[in-house]
C-alpha positions as CSV (number, residue, x, y, z in Angstrom):
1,X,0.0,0.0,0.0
2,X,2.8,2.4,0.7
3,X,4.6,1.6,-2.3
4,X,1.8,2.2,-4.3
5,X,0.8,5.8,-2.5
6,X,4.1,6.4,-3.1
7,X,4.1,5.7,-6.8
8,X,0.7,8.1,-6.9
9,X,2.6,10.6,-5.2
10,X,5.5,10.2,-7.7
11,X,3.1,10.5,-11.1
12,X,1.4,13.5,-9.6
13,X,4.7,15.3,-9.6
14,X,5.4,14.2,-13.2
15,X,2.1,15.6,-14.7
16,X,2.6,18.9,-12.5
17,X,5.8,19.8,-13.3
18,X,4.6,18.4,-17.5
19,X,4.0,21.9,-19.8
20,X,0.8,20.8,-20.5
21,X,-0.2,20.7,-17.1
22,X,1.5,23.9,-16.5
23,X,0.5,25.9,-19.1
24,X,-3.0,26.4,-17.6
25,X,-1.3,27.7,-14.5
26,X,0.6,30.6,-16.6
27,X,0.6,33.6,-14.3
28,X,1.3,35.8,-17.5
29,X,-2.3,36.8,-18.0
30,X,-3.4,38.8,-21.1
31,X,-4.8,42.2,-20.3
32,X,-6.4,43.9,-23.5
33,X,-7.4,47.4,-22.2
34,X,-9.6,48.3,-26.1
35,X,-12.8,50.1,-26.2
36,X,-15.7,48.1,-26.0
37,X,-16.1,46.5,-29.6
38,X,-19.1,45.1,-31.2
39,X,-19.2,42.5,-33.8
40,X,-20.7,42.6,-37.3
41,X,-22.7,39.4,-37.2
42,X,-25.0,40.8,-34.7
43,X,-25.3,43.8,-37.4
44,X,-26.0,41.2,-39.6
45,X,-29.3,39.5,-37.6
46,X,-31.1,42.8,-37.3
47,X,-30.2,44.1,-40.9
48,X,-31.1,40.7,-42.4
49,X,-34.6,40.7,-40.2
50,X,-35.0,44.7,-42.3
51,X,-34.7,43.0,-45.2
52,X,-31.1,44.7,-45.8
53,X,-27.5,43.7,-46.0
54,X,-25.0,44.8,-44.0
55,X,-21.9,45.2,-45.3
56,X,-23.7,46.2,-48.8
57,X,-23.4,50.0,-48.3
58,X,-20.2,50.2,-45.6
59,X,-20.6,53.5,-45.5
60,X,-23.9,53.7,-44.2
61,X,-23.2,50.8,-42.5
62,X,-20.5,52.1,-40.0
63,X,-22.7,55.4,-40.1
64,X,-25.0,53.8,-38.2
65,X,-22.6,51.6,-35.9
66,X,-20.6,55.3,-34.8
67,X,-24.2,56.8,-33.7
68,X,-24.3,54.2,-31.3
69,X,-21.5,55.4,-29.3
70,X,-19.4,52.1,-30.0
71,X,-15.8,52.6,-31.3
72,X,-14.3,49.3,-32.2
73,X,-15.3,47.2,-34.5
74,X,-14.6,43.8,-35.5
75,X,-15.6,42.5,-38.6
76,X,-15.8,39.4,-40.3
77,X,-13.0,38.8,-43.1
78,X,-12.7,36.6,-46.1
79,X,-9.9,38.3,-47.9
80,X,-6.9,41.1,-47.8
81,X,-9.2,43.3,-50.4
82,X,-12.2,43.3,-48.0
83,X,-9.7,45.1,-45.5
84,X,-8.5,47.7,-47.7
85,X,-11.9,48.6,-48.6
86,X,-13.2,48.5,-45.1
87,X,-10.4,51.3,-44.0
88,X,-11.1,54.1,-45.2
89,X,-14.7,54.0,-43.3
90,X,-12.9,53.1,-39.9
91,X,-10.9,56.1,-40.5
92,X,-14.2,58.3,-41.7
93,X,-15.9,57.2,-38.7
94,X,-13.0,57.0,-36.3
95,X,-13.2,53.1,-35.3
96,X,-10.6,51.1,-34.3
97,X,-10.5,47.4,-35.1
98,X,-8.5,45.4,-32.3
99,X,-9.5,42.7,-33.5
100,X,-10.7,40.7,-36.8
101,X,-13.1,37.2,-37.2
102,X,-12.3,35.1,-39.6
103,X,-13.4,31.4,-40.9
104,X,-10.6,28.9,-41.8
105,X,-10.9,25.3,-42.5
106,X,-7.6,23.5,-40.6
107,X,-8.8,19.9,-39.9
108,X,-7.0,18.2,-43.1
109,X,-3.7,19.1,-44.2
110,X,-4.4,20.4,-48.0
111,X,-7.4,22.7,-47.2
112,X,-5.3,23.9,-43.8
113,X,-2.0,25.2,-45.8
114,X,-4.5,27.3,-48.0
115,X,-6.3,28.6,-44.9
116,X,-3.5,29.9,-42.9
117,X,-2.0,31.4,-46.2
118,X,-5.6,33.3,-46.2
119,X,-5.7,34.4,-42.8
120,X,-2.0,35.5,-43.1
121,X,-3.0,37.9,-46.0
122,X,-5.5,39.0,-44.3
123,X,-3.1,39.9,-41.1
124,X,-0.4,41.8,-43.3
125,X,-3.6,44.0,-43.8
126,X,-4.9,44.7,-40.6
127,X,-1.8,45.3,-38.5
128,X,-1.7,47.8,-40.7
129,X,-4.1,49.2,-38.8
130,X,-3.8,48.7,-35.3
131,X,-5.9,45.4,-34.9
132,X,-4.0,42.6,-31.9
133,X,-6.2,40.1,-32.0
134,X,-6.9,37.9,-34.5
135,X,-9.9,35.6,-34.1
136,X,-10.7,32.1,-35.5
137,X,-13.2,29.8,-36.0
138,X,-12.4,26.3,-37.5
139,X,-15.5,25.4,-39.7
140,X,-17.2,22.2,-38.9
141,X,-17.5,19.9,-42.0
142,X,-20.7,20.8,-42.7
143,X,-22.9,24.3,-41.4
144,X,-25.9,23.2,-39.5
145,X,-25.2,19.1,-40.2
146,X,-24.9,16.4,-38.0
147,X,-21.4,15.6,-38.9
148,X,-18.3,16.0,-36.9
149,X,-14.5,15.8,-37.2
150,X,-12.8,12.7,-36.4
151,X,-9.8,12.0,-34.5
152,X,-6.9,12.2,-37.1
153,X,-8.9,15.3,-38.4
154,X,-8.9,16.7,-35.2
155,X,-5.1,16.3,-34.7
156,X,-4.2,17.7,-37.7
157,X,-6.6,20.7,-36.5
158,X,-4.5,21.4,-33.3
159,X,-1.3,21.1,-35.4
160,X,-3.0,23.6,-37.9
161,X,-3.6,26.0,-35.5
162,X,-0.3,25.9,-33.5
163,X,1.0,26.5,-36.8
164,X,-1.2,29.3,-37.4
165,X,-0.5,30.9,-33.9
166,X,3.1,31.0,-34.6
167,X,3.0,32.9,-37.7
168,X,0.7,35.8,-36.6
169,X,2.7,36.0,-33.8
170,X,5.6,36.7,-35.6
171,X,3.9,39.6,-36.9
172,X,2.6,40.9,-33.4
173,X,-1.0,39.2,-33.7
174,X,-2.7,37.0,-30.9
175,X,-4.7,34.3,-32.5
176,X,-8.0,33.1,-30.2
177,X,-9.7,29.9,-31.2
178,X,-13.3,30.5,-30.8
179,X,-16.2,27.7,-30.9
180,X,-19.9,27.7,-31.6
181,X,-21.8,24.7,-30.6
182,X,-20.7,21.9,-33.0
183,X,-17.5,21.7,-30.8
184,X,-19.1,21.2,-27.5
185,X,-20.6,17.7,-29.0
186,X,-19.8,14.2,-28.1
187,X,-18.0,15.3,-24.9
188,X,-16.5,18.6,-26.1
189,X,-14.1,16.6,-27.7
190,X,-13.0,19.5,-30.5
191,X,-13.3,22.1,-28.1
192,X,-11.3,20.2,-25.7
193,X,-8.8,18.6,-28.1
194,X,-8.0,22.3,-29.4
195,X,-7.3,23.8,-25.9
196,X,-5.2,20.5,-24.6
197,X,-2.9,20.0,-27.5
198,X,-2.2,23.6,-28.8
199,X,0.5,25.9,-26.3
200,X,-1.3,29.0,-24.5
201,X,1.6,30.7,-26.1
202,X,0.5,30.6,-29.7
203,X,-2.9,29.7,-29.0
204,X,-5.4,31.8,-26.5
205,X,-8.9,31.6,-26.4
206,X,-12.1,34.0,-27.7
207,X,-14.9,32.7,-25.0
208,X,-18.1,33.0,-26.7
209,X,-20.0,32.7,-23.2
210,X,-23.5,31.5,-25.1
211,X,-22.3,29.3,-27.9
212,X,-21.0,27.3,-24.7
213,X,-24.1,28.0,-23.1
214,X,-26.3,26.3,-25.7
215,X,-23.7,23.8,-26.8
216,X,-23.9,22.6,-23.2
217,X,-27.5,22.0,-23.3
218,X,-28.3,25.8,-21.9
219,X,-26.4,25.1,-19.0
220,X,-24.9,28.3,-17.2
221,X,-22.8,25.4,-15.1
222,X,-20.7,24.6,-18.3
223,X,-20.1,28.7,-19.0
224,X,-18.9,28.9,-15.6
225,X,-16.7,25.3,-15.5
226,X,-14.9,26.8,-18.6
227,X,-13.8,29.6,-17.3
228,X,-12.5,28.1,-14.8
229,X,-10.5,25.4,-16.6
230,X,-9.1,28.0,-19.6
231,X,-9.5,31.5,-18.1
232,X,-5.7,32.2,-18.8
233,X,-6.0,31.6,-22.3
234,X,-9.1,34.0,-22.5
235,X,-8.1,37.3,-24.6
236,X,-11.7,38.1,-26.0
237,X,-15.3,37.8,-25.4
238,X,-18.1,37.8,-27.4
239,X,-20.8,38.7,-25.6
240,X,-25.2,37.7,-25.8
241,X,-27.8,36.7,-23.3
242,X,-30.5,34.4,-23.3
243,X,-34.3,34.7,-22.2
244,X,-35.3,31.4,-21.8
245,X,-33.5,30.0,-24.3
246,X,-34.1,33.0,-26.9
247,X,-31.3,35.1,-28.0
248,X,-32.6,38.6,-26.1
249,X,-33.0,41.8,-28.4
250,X,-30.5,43.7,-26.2
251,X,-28.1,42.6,-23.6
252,X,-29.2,42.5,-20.0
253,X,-30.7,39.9,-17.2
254,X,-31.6,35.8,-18.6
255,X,-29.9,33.0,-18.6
256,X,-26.7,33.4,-18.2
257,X,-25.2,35.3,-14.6
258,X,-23.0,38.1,-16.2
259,X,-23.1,39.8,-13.2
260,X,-21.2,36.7,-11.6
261,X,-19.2,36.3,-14.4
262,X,-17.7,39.7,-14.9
263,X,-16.9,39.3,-10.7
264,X,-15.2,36.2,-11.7
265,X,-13.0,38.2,-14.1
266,X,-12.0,40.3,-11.3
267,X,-10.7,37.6,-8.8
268,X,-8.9,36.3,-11.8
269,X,-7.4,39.6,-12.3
270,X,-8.5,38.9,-16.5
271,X,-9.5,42.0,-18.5
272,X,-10.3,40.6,-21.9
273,X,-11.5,42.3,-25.0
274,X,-15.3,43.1,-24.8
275,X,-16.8,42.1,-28.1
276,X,-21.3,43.1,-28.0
277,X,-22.6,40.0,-30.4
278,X,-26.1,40.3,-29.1
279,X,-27.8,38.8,-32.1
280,X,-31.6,38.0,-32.9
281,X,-32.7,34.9,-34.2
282,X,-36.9,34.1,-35.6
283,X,-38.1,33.5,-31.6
284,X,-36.5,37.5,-30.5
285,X,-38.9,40.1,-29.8
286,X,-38.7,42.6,-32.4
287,X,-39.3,46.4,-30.8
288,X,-36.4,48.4,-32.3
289,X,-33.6,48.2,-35.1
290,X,-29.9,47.7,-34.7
291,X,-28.9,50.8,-33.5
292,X,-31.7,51.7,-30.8
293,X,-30.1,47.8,-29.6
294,X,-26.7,48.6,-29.6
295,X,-26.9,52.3,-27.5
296,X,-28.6,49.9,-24.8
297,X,-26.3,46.8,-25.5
298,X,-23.1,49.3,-24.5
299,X,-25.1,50.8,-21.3
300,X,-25.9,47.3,-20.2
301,X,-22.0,45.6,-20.8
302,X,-20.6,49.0,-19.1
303,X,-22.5,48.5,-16.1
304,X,-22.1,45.1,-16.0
305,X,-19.0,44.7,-17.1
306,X,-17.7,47.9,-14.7
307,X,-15.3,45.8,-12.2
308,X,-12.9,44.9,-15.2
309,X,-13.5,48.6,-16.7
């Protein structure tokens, strides 16, 4: 019995002292003091539901998104040209642009090289102007289906986006994985595989609090249980509540604790990015348009959100 306590005793001392093990006890926490931003998918949702396009018209566009108060922006990219035409409006309206979304597809080897050549492009643009952060999302096989990576796919993912983290790095970017809720199926396997087997110091995290949320079955016990495991990899948040379920026209109380949550930030001594993606989907009450949202979306996060401010 002794020799065996002792053996215990032994292997916990391994995994400690292990990188892996270490790296989620990094005291070097990320602290990115930018304006609170909002995202352009949420623009998206109530411009699609007024039978418009955003993007369409940028000028009006980020017209509308400076008369809400807001003064960052991040967009959602596909190319370096979508950049260069997007500038001239941030500087028109004066908005900054900490950070950028962007799709890539990194879970087999062929499609991956292409990606990160992409997103690189794309970076050589926008450090241009000021942005830090760089934020991904690794498509699932299919939008909406029932399919889902498989192991080797998923290794040659973390591989991908080590890779990835490495190069933007060298050009003074952070790259954040960010999920929606295909990666919290089967166990959380993606979601976990990404976080376990990429290094906090090429990889950080973009916590998209209610893709997590509804992933996990709308549980507000998962939101919480990951940012306890990976809050010092988070350098972003995107940002939404929940009404029973129901995206919420503007940000406030439902589902999810943010009050709690933004106290949490606090004892963890974690000032990440503020990123407003309070979207509407076909079940949200529909009272106002984008902009009325947004004013109260920005009231609401700075209240909440006032022991990191």
């Amino acid at each position: 019995m002794y020799a065996k306590r002792r053996q215990f005793l032994n292997s916990l001392a391994v995994i400690s002292a292990s990188p892996l093990f270490t790296s989620f006890k990094n005291k070097d926490k990320k602290s990115f003091n930018f304006p609170i931003a909002c995202n352009a998918y949420n623009w998206k949702t109530f411009y699609d539901r007024q039978n418009k396009k955003w993007g369409e018209d940028l000028d009006k566009c980020l017209a509308d998104l400076a008369q809400t108060g807001i003064t960052a922006y991040e967009p959602g990219l596909e190319s370096a040209e979508e950049v260069r035409k997007l500038a001239p409006f941030l500087k028109k309206y004066n908005l900054t642009m900490p950070s950028i979304y962007v799709n890539s597809v990194l879970h087999k080897a062929e499609d991956a090289e292409k990606s990160i050549a992409t997103v690189l492009s794309i970076a050589d643009e926008v450090v241009k102007l000021g942005t830090k952060i760089v934020v991904t999302n690794p498509s699932p096989i299919k939008w909406g289906g029932p399919e889902l990576k498989n192991d080797a796919e998923l290794s040659v993912q973390a591989k991908s986006m080590e890779k990835l983290g490495i190069e933007l790095k060298k050009k003074g970017l952070t790259l954040a994985y960010h999920t929606h809720d295909v990666e919290l199926r089967a166990g959380a396997r993606e979601f976990h595989h990404i976080l376990q087997n990429t290094s906090p110091e090429n990889v950080s995290f973009c916590f998209d609090t209610h893709w997590v949320y509804r992933g996990s079955s709308d549980s507000q016990n998962a939101v919480f249980d990951v940012l306890k495991m990976y809050g010092n990899r988070i350098v972003e948040l995107h940002i939404r509540q929940s009404v029973d379920g129901v995206w919420s026209e503007t940000f406030g109380a439902g589902d999810i604790d943010y009050q709690r949550f933004a106290n949490e930030l606090k004892a963890m001594k974690l000032r990440p990015h503020l990123v407003i993606e309070q979207c509407v989907e076909a079940k949200t009450p529909n009272t106002m348009d984008g902009k009325q949202a947004h004013i109260k979306d920005l009231a609401m996060i700075k209240e909440i959100f006032k022991p990191i401010l």
